[in-house]
PDB file of N, H, CA, C and O in Angstrom:
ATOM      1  N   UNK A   1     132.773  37.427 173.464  1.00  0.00           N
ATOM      2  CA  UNK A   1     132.384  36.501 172.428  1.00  0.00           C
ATOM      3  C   UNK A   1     130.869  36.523 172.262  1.00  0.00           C
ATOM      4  O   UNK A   1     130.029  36.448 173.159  1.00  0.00           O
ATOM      5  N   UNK A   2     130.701  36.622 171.137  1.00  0.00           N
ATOM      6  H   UNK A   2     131.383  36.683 170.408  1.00  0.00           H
ATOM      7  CA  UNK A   2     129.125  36.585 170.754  1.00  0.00           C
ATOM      8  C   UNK A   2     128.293  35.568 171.065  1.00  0.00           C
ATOM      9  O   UNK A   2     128.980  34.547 171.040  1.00  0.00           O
ATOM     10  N   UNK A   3     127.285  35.331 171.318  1.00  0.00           N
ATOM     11  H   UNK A   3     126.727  36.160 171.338  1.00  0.00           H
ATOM     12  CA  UNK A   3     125.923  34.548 170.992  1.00  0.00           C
ATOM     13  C   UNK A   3     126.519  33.509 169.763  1.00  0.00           C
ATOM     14  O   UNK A   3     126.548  33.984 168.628  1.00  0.00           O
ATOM     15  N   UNK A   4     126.951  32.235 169.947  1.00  0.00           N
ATOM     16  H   UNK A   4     126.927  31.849 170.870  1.00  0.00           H
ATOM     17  CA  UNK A   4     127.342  31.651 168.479  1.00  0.00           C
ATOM     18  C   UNK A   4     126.275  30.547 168.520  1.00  0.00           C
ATOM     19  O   UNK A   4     125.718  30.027 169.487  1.00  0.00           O
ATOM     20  N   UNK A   5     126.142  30.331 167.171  1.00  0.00           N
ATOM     21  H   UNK A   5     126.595  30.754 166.385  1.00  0.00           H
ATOM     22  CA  UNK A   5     124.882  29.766 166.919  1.00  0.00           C
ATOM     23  C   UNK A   5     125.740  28.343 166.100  1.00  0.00           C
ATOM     24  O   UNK A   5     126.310  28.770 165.096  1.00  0.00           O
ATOM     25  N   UNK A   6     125.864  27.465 166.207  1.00  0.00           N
ATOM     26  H   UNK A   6     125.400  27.118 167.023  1.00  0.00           H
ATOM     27  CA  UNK A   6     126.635  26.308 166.042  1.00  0.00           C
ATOM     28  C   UNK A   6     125.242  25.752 164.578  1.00  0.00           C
ATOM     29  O   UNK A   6     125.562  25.520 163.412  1.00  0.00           O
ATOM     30  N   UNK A   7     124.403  25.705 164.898  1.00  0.00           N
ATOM     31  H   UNK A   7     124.143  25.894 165.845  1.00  0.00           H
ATOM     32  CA  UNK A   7     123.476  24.858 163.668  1.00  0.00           C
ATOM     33  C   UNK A   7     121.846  25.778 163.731  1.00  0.00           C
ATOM     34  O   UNK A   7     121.276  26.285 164.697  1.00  0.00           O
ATOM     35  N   UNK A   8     121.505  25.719 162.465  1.00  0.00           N
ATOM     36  H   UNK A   8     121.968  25.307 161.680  1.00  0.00           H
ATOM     37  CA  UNK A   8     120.145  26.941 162.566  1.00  0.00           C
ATOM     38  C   UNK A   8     119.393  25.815 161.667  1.00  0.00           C
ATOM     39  O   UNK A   8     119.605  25.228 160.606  1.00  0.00           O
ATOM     40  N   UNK A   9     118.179  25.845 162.898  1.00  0.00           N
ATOM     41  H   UNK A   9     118.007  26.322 163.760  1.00  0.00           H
ATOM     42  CA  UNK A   9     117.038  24.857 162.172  1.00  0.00           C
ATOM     43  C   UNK A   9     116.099  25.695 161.509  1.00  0.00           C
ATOM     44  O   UNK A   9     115.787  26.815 161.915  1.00  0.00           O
ATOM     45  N   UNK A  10     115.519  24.986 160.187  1.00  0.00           N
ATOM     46  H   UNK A  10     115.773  24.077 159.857  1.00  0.00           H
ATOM     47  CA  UNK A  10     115.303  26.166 159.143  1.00  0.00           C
ATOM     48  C   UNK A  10     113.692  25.265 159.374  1.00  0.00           C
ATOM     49  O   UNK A  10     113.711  24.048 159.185  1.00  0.00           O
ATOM     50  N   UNK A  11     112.385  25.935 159.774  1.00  0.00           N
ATOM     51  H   UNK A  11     112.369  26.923 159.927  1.00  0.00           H
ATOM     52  CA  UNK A  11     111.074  25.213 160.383  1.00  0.00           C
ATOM     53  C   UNK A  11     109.872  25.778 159.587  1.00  0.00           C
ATOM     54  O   UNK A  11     109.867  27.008 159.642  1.00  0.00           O
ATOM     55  N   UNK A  12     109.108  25.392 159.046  1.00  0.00           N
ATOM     56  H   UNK A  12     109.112  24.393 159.002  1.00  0.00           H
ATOM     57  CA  UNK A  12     107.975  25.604 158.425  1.00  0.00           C
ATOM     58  C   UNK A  12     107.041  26.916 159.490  1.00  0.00           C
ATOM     59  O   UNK A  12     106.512  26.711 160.582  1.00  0.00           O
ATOM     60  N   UNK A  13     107.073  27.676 159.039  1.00  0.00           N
ATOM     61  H   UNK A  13     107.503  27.842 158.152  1.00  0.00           H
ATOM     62  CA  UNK A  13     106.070  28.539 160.232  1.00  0.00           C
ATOM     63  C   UNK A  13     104.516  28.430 160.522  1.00  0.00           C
ATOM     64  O   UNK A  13     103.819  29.056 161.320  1.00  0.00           O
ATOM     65  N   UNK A  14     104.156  27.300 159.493  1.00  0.00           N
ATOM     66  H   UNK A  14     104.722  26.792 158.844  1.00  0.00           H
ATOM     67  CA  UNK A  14     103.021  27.211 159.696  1.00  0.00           C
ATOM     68  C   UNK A  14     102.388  25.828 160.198  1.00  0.00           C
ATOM     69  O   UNK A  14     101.237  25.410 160.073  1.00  0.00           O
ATOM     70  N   UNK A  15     103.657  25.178 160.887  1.00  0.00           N
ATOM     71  H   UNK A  15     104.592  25.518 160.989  1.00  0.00           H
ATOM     72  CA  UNK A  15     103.131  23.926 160.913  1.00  0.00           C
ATOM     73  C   UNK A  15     104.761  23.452 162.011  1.00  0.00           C
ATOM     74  O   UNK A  15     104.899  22.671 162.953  1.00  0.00           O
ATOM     75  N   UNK A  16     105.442  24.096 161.504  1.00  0.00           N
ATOM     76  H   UNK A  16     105.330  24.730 160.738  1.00  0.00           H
ATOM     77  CA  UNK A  16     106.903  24.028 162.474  1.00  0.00           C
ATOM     78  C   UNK A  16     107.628  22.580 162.523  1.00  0.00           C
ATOM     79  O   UNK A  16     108.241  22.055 163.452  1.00  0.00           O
ATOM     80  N   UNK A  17     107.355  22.106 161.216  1.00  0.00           N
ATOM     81  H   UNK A  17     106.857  22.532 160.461  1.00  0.00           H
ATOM     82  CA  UNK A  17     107.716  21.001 160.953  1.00  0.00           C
ATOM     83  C   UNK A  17     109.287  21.015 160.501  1.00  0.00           C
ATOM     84  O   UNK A  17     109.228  21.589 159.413  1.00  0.00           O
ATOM     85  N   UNK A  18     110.400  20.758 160.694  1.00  0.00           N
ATOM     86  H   UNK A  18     110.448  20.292 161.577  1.00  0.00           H
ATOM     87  CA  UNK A  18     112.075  21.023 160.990  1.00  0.00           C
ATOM     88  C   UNK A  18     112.242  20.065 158.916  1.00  0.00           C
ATOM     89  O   UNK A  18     112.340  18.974 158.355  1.00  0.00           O
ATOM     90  N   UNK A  19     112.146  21.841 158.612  1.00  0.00           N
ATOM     91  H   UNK A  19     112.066  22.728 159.067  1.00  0.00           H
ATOM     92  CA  UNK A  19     112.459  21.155 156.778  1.00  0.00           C
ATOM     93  C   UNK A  19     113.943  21.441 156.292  1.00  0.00           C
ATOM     94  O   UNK A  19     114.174  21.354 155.086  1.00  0.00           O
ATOM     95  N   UNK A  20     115.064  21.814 157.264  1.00  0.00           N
ATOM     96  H   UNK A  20     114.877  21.884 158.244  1.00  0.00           H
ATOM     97  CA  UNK A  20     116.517  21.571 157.275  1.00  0.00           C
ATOM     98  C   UNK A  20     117.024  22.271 158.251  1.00  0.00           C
ATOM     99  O   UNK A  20     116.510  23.119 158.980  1.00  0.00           O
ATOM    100  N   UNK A  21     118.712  21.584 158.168  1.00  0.00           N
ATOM    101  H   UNK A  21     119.130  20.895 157.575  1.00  0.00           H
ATOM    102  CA  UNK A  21     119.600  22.542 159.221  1.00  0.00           C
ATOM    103  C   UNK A  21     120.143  23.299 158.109  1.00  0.00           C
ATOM    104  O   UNK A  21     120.147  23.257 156.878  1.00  0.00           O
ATOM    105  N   UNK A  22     120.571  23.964 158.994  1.00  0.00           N
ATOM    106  H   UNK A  22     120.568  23.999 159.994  1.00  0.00           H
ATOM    107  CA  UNK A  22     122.324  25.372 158.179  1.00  0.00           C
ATOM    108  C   UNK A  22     123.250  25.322 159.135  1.00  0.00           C
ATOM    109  O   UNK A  22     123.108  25.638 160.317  1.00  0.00           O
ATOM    110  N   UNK A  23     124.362  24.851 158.508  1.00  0.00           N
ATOM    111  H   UNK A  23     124.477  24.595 157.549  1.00  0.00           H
ATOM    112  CA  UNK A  23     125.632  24.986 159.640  1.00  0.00           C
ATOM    113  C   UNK A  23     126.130  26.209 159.435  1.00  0.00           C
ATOM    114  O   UNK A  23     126.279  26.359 158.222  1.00  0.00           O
ATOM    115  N   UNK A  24     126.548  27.409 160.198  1.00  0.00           N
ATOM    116  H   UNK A  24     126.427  27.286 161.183  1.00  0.00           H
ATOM    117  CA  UNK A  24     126.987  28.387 159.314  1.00  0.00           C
ATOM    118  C   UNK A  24     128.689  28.225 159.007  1.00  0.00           C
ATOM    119  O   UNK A  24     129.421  27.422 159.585  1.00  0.00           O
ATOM    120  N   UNK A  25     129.065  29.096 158.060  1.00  0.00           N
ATOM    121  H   UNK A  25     128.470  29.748 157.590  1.00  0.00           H
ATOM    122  CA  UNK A  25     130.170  28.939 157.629  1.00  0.00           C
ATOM    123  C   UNK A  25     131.384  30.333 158.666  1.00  0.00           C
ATOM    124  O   UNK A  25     132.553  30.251 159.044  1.00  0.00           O
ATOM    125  N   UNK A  26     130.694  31.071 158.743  1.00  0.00           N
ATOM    126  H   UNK A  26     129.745  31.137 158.436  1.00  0.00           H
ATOM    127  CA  UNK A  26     131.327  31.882 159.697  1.00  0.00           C
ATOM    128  C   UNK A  26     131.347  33.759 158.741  1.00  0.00           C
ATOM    129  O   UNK A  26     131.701  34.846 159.198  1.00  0.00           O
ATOM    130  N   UNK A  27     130.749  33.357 157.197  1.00  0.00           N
ATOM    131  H   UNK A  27     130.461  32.474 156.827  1.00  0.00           H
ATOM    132  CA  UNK A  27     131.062  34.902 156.505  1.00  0.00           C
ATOM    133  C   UNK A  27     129.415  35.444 156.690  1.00  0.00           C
ATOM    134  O   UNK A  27     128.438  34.754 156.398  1.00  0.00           O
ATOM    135  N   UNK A  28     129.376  36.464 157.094  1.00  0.00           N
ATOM    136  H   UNK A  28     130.169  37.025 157.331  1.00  0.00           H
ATOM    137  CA  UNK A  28     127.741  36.824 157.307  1.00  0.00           C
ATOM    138  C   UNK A  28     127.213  37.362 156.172  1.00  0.00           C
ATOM    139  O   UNK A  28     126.107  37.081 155.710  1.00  0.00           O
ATOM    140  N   UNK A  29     128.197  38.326 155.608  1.00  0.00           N
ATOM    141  H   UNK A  29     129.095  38.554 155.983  1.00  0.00           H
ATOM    142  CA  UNK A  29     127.277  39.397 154.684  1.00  0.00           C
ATOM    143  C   UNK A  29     127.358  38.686 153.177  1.00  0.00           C
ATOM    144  O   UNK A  29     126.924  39.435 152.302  1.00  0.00           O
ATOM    145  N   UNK A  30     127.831  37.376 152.691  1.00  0.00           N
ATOM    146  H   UNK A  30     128.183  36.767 153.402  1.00  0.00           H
ATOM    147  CA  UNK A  30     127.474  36.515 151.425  1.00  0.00           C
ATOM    148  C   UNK A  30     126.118  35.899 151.221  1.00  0.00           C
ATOM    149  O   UNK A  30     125.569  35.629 152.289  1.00  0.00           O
ATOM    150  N   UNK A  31     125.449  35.611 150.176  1.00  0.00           N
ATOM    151  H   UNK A  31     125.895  35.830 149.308  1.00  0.00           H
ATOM    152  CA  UNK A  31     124.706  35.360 150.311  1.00  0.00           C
ATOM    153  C   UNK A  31     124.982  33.925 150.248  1.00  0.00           C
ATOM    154  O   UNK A  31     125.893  33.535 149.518  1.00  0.00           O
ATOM    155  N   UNK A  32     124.013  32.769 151.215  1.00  0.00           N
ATOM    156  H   UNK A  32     123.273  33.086 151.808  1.00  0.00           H
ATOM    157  CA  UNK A  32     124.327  31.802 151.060  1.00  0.00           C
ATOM    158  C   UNK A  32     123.747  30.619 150.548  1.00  0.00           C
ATOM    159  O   UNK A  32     124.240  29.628 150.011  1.00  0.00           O
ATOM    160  N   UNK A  33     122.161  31.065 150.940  1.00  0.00           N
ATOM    161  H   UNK A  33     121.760  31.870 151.376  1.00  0.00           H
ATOM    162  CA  UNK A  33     120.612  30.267 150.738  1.00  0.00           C
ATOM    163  C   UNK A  33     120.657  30.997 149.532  1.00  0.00           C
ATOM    164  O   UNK A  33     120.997  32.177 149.623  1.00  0.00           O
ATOM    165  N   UNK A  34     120.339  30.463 148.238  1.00  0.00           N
ATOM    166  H   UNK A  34     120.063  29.505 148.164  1.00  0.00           H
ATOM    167  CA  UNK A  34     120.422  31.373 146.948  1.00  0.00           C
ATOM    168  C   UNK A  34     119.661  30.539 146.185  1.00  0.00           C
ATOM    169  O   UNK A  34     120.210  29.529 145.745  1.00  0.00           O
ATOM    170  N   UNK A  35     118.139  30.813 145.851  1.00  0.00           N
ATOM    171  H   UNK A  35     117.694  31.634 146.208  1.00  0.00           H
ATOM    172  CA  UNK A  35     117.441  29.823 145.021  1.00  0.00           C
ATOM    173  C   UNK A  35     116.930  28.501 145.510  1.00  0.00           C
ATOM    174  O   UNK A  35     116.439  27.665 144.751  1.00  0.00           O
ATOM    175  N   UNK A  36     117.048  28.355 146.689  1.00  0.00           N
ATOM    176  H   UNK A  36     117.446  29.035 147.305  1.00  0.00           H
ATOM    177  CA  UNK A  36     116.550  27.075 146.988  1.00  0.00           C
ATOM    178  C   UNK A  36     114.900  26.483 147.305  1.00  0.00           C
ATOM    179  O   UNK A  36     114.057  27.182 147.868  1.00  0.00           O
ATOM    180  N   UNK A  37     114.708  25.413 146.940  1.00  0.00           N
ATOM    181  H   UNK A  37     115.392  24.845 146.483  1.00  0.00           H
ATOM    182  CA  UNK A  37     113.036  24.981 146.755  1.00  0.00           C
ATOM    183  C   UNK A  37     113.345  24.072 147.989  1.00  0.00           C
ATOM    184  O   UNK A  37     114.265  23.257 148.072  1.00  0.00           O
ATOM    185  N   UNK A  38     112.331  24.389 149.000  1.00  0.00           N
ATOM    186  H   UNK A  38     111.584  25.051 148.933  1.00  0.00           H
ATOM    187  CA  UNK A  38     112.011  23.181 149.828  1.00  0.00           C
ATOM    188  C   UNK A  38     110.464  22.990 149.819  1.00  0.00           C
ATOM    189  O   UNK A  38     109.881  24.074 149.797  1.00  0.00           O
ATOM    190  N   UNK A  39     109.596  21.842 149.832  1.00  0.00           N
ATOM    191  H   UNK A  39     110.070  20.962 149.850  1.00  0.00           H
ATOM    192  CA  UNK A  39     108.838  21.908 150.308  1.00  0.00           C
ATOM    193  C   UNK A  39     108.490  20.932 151.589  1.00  0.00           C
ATOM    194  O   UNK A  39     109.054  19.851 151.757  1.00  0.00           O
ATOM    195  N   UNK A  40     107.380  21.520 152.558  1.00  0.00           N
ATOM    196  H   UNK A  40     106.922  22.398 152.422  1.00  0.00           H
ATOM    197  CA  UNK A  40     106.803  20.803 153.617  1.00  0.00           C
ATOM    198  C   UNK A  40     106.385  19.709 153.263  1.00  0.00           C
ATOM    199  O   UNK A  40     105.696  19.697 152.243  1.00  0.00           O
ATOM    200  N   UNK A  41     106.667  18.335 154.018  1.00  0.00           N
ATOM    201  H   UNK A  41     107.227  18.346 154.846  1.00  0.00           H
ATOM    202  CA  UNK A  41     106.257  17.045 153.981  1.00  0.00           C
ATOM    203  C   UNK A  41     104.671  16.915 154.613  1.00  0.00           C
ATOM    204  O   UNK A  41     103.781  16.171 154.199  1.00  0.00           O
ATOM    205  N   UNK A  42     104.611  17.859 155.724  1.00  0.00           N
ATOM    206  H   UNK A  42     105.334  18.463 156.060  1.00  0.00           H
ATOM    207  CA  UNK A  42     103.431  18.044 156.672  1.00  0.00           C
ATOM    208  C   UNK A  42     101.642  18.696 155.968  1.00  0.00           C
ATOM    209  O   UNK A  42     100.473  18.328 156.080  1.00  0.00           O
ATOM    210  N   UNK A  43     102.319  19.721 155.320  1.00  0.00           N
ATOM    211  H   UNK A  43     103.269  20.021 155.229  1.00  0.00           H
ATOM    212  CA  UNK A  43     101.091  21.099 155.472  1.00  0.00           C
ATOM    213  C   UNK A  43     101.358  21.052 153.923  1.00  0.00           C
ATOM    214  O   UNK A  43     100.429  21.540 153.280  1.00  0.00           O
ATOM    215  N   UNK A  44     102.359  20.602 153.206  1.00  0.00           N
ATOM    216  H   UNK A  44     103.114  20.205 153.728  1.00  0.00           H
ATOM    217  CA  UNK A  44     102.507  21.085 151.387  1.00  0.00           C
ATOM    218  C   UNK A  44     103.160  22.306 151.163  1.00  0.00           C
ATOM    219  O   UNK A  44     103.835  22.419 150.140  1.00  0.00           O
ATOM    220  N   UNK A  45     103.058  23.339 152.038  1.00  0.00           N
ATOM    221  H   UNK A  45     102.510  23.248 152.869  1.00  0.00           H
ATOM    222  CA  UNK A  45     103.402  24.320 151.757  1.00  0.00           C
ATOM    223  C   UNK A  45     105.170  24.461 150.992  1.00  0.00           C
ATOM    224  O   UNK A  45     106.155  23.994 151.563  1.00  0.00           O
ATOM    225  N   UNK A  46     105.228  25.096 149.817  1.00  0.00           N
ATOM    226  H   UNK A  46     104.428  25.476 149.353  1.00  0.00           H
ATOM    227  CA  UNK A  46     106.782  25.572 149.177  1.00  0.00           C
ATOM    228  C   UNK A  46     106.950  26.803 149.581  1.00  0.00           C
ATOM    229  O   UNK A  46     106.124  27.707 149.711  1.00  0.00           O
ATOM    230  N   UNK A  47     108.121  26.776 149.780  1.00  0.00           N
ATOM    231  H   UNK A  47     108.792  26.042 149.675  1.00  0.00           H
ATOM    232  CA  UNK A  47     108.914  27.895 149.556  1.00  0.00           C
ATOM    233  C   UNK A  47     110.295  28.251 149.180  1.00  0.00           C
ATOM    234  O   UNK A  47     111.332  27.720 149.577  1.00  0.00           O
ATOM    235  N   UNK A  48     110.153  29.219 148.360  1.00  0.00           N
ATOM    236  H   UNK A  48     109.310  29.650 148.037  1.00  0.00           H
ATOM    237  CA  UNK A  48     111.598  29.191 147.687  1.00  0.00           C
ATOM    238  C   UNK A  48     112.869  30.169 148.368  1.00  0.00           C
ATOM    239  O   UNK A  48     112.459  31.278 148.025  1.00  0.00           O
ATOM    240  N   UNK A  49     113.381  30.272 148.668  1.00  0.00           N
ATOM    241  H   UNK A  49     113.715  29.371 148.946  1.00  0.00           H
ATOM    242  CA  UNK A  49     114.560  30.845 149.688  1.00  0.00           C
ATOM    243  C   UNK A  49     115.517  31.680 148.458  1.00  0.00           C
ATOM    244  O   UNK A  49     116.036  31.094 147.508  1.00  0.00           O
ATOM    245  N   UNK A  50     115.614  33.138 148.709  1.00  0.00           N
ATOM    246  H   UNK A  50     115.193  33.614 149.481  1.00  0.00           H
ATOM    247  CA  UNK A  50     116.313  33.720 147.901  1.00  0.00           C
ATOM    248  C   UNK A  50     117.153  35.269 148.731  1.00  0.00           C
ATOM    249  O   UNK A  50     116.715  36.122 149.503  1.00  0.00           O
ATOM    250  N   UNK A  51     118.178  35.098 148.249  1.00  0.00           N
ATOM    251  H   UNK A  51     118.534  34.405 147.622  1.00  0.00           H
ATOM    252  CA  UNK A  51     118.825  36.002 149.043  1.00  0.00           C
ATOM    253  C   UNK A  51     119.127  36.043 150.325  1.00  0.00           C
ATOM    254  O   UNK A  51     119.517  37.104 150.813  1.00  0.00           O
ATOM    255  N   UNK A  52     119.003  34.927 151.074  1.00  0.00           N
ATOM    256  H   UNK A  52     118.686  34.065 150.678  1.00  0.00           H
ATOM    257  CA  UNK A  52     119.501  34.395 152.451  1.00  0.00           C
ATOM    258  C   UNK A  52     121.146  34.592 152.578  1.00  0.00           C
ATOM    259  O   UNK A  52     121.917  34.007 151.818  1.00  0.00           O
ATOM    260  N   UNK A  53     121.532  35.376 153.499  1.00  0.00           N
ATOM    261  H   UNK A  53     120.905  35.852 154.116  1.00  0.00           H
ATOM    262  CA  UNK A  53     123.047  35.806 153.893  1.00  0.00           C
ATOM    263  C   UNK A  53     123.095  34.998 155.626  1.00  0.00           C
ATOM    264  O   UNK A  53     122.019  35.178 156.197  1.00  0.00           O
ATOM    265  N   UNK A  54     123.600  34.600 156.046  1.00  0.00           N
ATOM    266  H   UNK A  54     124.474  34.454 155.582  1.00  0.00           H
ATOM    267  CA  UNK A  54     123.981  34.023 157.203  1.00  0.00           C
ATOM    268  C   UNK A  54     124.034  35.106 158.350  1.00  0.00           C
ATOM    269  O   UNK A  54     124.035  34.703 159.513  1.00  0.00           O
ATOM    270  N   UNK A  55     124.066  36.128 158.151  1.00  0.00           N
ATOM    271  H   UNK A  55     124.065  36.455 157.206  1.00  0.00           H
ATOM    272  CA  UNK A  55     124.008  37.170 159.003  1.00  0.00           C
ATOM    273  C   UNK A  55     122.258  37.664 159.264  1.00  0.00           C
ATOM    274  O   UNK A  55     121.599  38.050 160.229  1.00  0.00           O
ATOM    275  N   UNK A  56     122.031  37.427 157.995  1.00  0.00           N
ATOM    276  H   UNK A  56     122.567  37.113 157.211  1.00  0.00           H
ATOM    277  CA  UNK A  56     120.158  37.867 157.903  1.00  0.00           C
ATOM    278  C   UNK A  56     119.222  36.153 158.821  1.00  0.00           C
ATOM    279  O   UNK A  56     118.201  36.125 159.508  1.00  0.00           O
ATOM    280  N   UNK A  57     120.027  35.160 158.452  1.00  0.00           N
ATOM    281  H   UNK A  57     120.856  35.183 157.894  1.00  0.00           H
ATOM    282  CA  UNK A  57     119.607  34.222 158.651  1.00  0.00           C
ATOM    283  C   UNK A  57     119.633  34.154 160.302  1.00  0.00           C
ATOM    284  O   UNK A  57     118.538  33.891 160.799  1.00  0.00           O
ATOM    285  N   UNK A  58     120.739  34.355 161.230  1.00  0.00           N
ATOM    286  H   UNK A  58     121.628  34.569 160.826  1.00  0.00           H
ATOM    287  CA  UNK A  58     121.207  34.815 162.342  1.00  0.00           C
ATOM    288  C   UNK A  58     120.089  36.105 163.507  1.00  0.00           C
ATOM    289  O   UNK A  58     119.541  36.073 164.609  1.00  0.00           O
ATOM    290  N   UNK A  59     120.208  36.737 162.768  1.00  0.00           N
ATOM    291  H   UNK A  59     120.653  36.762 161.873  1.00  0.00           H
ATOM    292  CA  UNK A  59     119.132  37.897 163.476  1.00  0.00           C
ATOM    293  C   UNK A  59     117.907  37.922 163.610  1.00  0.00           C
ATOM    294  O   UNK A  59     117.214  38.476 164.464  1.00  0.00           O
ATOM    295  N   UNK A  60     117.479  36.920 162.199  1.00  0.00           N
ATOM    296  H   UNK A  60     118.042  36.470 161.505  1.00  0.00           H
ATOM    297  CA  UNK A  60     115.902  36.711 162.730  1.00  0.00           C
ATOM    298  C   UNK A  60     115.430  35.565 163.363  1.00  0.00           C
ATOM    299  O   UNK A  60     114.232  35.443 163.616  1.00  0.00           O
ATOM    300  N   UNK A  61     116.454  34.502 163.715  1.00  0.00           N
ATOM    301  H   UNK A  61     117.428  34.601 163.509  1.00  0.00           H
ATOM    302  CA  UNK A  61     116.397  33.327 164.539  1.00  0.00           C
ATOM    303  C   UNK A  61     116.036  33.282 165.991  1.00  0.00           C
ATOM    304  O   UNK A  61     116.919  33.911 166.573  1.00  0.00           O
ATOM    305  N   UNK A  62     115.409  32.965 166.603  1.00  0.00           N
ATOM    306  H   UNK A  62     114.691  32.454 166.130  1.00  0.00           H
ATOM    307  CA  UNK A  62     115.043  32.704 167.990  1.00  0.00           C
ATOM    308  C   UNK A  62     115.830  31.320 168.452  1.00  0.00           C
ATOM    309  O   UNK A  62     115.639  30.355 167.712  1.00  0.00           O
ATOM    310  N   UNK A  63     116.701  31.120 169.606  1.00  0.00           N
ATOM    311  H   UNK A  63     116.856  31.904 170.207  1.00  0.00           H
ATOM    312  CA  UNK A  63     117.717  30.051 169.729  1.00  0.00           C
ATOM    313  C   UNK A  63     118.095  29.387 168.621  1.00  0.00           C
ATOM    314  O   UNK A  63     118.027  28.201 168.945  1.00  0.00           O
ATOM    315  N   UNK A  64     118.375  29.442 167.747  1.00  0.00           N
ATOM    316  H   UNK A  64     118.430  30.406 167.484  1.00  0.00           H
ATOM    317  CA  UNK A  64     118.659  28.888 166.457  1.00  0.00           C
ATOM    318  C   UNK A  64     117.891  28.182 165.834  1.00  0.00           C
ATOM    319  O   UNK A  64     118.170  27.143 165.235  1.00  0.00           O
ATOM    320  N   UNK A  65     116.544  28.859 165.965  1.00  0.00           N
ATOM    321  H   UNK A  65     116.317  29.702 166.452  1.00  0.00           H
ATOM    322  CA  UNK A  65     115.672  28.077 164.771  1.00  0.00           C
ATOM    323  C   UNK A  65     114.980  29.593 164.316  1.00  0.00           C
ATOM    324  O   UNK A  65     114.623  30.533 165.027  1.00  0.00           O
ATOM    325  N   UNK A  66     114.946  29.399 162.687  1.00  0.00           N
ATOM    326  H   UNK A  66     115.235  28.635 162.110  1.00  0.00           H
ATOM    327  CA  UNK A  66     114.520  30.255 161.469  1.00  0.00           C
ATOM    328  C   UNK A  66     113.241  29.823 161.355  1.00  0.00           C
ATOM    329  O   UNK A  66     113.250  28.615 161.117  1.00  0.00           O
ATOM    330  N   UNK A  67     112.289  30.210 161.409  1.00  0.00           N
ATOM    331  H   UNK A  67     112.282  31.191 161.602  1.00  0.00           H
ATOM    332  CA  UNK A  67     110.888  29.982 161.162  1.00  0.00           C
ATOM    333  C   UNK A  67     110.567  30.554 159.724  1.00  0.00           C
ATOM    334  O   UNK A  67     110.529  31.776 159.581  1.00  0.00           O
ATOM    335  N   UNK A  68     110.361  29.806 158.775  1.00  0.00           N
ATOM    336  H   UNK A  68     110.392  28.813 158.891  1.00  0.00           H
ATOM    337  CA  UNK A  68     110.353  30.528 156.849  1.00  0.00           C
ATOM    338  C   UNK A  68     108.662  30.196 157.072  1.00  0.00           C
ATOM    339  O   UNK A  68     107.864  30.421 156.163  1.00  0.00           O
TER     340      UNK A  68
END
């Protein structure tokens, strides 16, 4: 059984301020994050999230947090 990652905290990289979770759904190669605007409450910084697949989201995570 794999490494399962139950919830992926999605963290500002420049300030690492926790700007959402992702529960995953279990399909990797869909895309799932598609267009989305968050911005930092902390630092201001936006960013827009495009083409996020749960599998891409997964591999570049360190214990289940995504640093954008």
């Amino acid at each position: 059984m794999k490494n399962e990652v139950k919830v992926i905290e999605i963290r500002c990289k420049k300030c690492n301020k926790l700007m959402m979770e992702y529960y995953p759904c279990g399909d990797e190669s869909s895309v799932s994050l598609q267009n989305i605007g968050m911005k930092c409450s902390r630092c201001k910084r936006v960013i827009i999230l495009k083409k996020y697949s749960e599998g891409m989201m997964k591999e570049h995570s360190e214990n289940g947090t995504l640093r954008i």
